[in-house]
C-alpha positions in Angstrom: -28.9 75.6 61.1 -25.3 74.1 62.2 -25.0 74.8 65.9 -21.6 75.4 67.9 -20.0 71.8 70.1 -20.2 73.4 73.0 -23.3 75.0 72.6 -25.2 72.5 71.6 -23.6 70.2 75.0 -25.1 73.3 76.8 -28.2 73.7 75.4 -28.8 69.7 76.3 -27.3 69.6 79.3 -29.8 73.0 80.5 -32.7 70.9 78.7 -31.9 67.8 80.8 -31.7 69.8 83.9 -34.8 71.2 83.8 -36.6 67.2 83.8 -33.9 65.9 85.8 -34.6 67.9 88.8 -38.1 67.0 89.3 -36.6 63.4 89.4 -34.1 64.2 92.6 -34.8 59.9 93.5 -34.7 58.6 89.8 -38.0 56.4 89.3 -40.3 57.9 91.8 -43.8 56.5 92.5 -47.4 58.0 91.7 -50.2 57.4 93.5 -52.4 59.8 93.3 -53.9 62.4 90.6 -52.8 65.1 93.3 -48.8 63.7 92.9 -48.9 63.7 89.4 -50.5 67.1 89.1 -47.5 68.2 91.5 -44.9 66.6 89.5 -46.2 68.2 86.0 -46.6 71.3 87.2 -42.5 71.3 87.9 -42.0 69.9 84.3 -41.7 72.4 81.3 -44.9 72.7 79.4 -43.1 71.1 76.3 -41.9 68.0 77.9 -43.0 64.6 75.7 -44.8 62.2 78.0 -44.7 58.6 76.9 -45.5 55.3 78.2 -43.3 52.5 78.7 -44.0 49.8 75.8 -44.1 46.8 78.4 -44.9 46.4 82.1 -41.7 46.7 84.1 -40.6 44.9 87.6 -38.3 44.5 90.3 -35.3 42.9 88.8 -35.1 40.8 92.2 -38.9 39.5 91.4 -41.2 39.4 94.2 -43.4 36.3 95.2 -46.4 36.2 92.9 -48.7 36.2 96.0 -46.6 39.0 97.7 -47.1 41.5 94.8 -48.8 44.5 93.8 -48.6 47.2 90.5 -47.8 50.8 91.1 -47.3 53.6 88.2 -44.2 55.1 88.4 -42.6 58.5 86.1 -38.9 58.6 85.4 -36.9 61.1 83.0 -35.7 59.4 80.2 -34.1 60.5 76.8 -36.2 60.5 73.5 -35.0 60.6 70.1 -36.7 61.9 67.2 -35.2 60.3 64.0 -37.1 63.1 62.1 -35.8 65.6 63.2 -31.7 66.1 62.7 -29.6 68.6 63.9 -26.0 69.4 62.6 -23.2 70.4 65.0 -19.6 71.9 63.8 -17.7 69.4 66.1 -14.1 71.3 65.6 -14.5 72.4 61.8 -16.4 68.7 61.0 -20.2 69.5 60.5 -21.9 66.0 61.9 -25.7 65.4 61.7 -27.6 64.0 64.7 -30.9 62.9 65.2 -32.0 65.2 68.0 -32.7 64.3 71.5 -34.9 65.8 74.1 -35.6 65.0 78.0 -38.9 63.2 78.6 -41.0 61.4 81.1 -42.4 58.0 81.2 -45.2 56.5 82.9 -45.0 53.1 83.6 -46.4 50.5 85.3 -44.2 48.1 87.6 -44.5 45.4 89.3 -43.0 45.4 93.2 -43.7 43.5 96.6 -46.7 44.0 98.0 -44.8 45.6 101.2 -41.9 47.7 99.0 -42.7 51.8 100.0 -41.9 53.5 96.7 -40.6 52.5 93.0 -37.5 49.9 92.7 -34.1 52.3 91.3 -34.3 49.8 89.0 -37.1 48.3 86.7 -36.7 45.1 83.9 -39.1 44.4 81.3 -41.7 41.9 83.2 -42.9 39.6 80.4 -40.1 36.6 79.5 -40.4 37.6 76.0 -39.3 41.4 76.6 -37.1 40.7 79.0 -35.3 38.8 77.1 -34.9 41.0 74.0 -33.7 43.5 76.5 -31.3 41.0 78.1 -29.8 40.8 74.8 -29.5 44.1 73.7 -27.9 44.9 77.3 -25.3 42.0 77.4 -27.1 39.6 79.5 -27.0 36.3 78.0 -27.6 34.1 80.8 -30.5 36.2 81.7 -32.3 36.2 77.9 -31.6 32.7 78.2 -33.5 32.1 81.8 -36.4 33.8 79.9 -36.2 31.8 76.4 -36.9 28.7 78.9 -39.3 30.1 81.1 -40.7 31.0 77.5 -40.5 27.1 76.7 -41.8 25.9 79.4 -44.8 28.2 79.2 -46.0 26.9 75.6 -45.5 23.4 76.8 -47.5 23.9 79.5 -50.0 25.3 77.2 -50.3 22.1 75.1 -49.2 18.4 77.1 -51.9 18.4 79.7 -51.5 14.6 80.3 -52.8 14.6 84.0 -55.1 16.7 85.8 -53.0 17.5 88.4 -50.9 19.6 86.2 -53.6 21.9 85.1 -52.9 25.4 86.0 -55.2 27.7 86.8 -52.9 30.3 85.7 -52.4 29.3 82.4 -54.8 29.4 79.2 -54.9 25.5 78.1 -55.3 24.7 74.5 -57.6 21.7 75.6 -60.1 24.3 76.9 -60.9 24.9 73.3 -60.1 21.3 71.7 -62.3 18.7 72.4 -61.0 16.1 69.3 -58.8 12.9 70.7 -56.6 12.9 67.9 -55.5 16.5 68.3 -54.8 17.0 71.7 -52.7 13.9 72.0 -50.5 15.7 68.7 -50.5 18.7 70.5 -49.8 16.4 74.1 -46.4 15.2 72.1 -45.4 18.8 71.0 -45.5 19.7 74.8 -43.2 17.3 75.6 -40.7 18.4 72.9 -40.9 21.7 74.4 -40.2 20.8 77.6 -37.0 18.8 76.5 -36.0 21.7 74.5 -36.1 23.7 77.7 -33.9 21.3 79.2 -31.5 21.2 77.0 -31.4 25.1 76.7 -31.3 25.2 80.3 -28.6 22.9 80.4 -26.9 25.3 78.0 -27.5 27.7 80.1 -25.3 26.7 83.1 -22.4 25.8 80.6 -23.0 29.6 78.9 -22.6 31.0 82.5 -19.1 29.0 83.1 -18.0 30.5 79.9 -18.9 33.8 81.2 -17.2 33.4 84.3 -14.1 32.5 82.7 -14.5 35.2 79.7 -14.3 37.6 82.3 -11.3 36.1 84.1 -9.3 36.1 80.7 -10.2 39.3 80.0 -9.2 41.2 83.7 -6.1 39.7 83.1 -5.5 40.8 79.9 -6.2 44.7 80.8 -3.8 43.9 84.1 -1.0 43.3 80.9 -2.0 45.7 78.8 -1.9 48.3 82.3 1.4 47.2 82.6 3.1 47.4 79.6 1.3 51.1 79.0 2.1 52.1 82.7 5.2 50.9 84.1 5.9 51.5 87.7 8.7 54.4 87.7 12.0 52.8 88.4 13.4 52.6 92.1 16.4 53.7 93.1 18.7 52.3 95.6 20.6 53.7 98.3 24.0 55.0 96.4 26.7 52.9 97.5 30.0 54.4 98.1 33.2 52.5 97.4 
């Protein structure tokens, strides 16, 4: 079945609607079985519920002693890759895999004192943060997670001193208990923390780049303004001889 443009902006924007509405705050918090009955009951009864692949956080990350999880719903849209639609966009039939409004559940991490869900919520863990980071053109920030990533292995593996054991932190040596091996797997902790330093390093240079990347290119679209929109010519008082 080929559906109409318009229609089919209608039809989606209608679908949408009827989600977005019982979502007036965006992300809103649920903390009891009572709220989340409430909230379903205003869905339709055909709305896909999913759950967010990775726990979620603050993107201004509270202190790790100050902290507490809360499940949160949010409208989001889902694509189906199976199942296409086609749409006569002005006499050009184009196919598209179809998209309906859903909700997702989602665990996220906020400070112990916040009162309802963050407006905004990151992956938590470095490694899908930073594969988000990426995707969303946030280099300096995949790269603040690829260390944190680094440093975590090390920290896993070059256990010189007692005083650096982490309670946190599952140690390699828990489970090793041959000389040789832990001090191979002592030196490989050490390259990892060097590599972190470098990338760190990196890092700050990546951010100048930025900084300057973005200068370059404001300037450029205040030319390219310019030369598309010139200011209208003024005109003088007339002068008589």
């Amino acid at each position: 079945m080929i559906s109409d443009w318009q229609e089919h902006q209608e039809q989606q924007a209608a679908a949408f609607a009827a989600v977005h509405d019982a979502f007036v705050d965006g992300r809103i918090a649920i903390r009891t079985a009572g709220q989340l009955a409430k909230l379903m009951q205003r869905l339709p009864a055909d709305t896909p519920i999913t759950v967010a692949s990775s726990t979620l956080m603050d993107p201004r990350p509270p202190d790790r002693t100050k902290r507490r999880t809360i499940t949160t719903a949010k409208a989001i849209p889902l694509e189906d890759p199976d199942k296409i639609i086609h749409v006569n966009d002005g006499g050009v039939v184009r196919r598209f895999a179809a998209v309906t409004p859903a909700v997702e559940l989602a665990a996220v991490i906020v400070a112990h004192d916040a009162l309802g869900a963050p407006p905004l919520a990151v992956p938590a863990p470095a490694y899908e943060r930073a594969v988000d980071a990426l995707r969303s053109g946030e280099p300096c920030v995949a790269l603040d997670k690829q260390v944190e990533l680094l440093r975590w292995m090390a920290s896993t593996l070059d256990i010189t001193d007692p005083a650096d054991f982490d309670d946190e932190v599952d140690h390699v040596l828990t489970w090793i208990d041959n000389t040789d091996l832990l001090a191979a797997l002592d030196v490989e902790g050490g390259r990892l923390r060097q590599a972190a330093a470098r990338l760190a390093a990196l890092r700050a240079r990546v951010a100048d780049y930025e900084i300057v990347a973005n200068v370059t290119f404001d300037a450029e679209e205040i030319v390219r303004n310019a030369a598309e929109y010139p200011p209208p010519d003024e005109e003088g008082p007339s002068s008589t001889p």
